[in-house]
N, C-alpha and C positions, 0 to 999 in steps of 0.2 A: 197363758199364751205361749206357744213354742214358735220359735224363729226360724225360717226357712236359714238355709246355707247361704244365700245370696244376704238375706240381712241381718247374720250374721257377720260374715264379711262388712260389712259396710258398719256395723258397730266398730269390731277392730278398728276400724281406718277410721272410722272418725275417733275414738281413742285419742289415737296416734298422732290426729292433726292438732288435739288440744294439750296447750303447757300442760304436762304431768297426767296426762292423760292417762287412764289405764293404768294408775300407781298400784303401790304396795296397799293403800291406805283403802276401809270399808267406803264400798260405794254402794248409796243406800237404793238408788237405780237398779242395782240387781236381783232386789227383793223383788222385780214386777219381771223379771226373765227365768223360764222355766229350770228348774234345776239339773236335767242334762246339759243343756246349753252353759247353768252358770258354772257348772263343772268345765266349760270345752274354752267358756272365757280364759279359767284361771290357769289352766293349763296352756293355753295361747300366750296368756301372760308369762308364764314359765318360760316358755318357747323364745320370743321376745327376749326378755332379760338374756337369757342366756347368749343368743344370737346376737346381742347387741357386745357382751362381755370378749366375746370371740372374732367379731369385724372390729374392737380395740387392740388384741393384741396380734392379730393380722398387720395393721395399723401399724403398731410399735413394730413389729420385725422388718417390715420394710422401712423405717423411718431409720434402723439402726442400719439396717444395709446400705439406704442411702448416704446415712453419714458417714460408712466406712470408705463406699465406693469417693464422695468428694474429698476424704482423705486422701486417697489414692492420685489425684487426680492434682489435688494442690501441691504433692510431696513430689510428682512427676516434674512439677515447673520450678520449684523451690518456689513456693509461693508460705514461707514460713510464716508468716503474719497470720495469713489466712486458716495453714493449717491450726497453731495456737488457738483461735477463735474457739475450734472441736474443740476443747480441753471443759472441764471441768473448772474452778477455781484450783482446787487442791490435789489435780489429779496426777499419776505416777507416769514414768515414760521409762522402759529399760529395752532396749536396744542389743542382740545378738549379747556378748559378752563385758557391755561397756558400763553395767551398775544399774544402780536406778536413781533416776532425775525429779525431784520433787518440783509440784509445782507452776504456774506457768510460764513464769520467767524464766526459773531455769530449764524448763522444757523450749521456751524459746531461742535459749543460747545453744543450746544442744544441735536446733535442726540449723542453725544459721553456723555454725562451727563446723555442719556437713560439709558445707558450701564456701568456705572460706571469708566467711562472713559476707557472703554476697544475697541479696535477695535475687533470684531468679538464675535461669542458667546462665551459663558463659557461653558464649560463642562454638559452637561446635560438643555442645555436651549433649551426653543422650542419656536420658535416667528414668527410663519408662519404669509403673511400676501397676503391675496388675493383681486386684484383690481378685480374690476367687475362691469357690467351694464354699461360700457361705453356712454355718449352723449357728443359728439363733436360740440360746435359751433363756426365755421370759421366766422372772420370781414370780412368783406366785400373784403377789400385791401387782406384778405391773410396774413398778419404779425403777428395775434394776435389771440388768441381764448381759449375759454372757454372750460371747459368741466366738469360734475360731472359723480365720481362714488362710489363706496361702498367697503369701507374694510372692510375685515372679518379678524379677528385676532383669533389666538391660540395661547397660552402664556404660560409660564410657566417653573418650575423647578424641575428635577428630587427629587422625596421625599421630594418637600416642598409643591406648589402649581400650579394651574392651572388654565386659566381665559379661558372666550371666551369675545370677542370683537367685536363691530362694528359700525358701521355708515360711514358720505355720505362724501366724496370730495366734495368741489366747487372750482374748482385751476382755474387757467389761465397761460396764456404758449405765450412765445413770439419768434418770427423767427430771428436768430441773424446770417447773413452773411450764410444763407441757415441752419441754425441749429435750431430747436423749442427746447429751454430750459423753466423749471420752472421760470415765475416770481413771480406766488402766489402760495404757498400749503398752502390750509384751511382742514383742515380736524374737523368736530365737534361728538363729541363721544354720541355717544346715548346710548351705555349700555356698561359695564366693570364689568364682575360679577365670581364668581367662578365656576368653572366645576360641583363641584357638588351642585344641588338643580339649576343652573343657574341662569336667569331671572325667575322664578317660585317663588323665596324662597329669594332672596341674593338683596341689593340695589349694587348703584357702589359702587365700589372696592377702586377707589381715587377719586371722587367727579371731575373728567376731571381735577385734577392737576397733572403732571406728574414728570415735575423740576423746575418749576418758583418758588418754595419756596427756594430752593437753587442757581437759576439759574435766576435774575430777568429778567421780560423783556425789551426791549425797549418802547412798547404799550401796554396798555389793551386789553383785550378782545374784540371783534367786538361789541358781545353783549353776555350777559350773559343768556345762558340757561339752565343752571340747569343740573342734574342727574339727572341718572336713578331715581328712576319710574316717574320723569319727563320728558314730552315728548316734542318736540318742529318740527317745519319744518322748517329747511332754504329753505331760498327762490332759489328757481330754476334759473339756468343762461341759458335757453332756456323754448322758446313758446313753451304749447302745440302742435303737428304739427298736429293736426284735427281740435281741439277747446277749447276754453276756459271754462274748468270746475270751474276755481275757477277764482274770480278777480283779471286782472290784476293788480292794487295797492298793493293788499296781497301778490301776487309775486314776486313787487318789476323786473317785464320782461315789458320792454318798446320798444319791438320789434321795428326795424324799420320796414321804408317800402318802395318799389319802387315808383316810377309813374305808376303805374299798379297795385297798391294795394299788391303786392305781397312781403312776408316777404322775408329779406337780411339775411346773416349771417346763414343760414339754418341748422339745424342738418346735421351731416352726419353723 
């Protein structure tokens, strides 16, 4: 018996409405569907699997841009408690030029040592801070993933002064019992200048040290890159996705690859 396209269809879906439906496992039911069709099954099924592996890690890219953007957004208020929360148990924090902070604890004294040990702002403070540029790269497995973006800062205190701020993320983010939390925040500061005359007129403002003079770290600095009007690139934690303009060694991107040539771990 061959199955029209309409009940066909209506096979799939009912499939799909049954627990495990439509598995990997022989279903002996197929022996009584014509062999084009059980061919159009298993390749449906193909379809399926895959489509389903693809709206997960959709899934996960936005679930990590979420979590970056409510970073954003707690570290705006000095809501340190909260931001903590992102963190991982064991995860790292390094800050422009001020070391690296194991930990959550001591990632907690870090953001509250911002702030002078205050949770939330002061009275006339303004510490806007905006993620942007988003690039997400998922591991292959789905547990772990990269991503850089770019903060823009607005700083400042009523009748005293006013900065702008910026530079790139390069974090990573790990899945903990279906949650992507923070295990690294890098964040490296490429300019901290005054509002007025900005980067025009002004060097940095603290040379990328923030609290590590009062606040030491557990590690040094990754590497040391200098201030403003020194310039620097860290290295990118995804491949070009057309081609390689610069070499990959400068990059420090060792893309993998399939058996088909085809790079893993792909932007989304």
């Amino acid at each position: 018996m061959k199955l029209s396209s309409a009940m066909l269809s209506l096979l799939i879906i009912g499939c799909l409405a049954i627990s495990n439906g439509c598995s990997d496992s022989t279903d002996t039911s197929t022996a009584l569907i014509d062999p084009v069709d059980n061919a159009r099954i298993t390749a449906m099924r193909t379809q399926l699997k895959s489509l389903k592996l693809e709206a997960q890690r959709v899934f996960d890219s936005n679930s990590i841009k979420r979590l970056q953007r409510a970073y954003g957004y707690y570290v705006e208020e000095a809501l340190w408690d909260e931001v903590v929360n992102l963190f991982a148990d064991n995860a790292t924090l390094e800050m422009a030029r001020d070391g690296v902070y194991i930990g959550k604890d001591h990632i907690r004294a870090y953001f509250y040592a911002l702030n002078d040990g205050q949770q939330g702002l002061h009275t006339g403070q303004l510490n806007e801070q905006l993620q942007l540029m988003p690039v997400v790269t998922l591991s292959a497995d789905g547990l772990t993933a990269k991503a850089r973006w770019r903060n823009l800062m607005l700083r400042g205190q009523l009748g005293e002064n006013a900065y702008w701020g910026e530079g790139p993320f390069e974090n990573e983010y790990v899945k903990e019992n279906g949650i992507w939390k923070f295990s690294k925040v890098r964040w490296q500061q490429a300019v901290l200048v005054s509002y007025a005359g900005g980067w025009a007129k002004n060097k940095d403002a603290n040379n990328g040290i923030w609290v590590s003079d009062t606040l030491p770290a557990d590690a040094p600095p990754t590497d040391d890159h200098g201030a403003w009007p020194q310039t620097y690139l860290p290295p990118f934690s995804f491949a070009n996705p057309v081609g390689t303009y610069l070499p990959a060694a400068a990059l420090n991107v060792e893309p993998a690859t399939t058996t088909n040539g085809a790079t893993t771990g792909a932007p989304q």
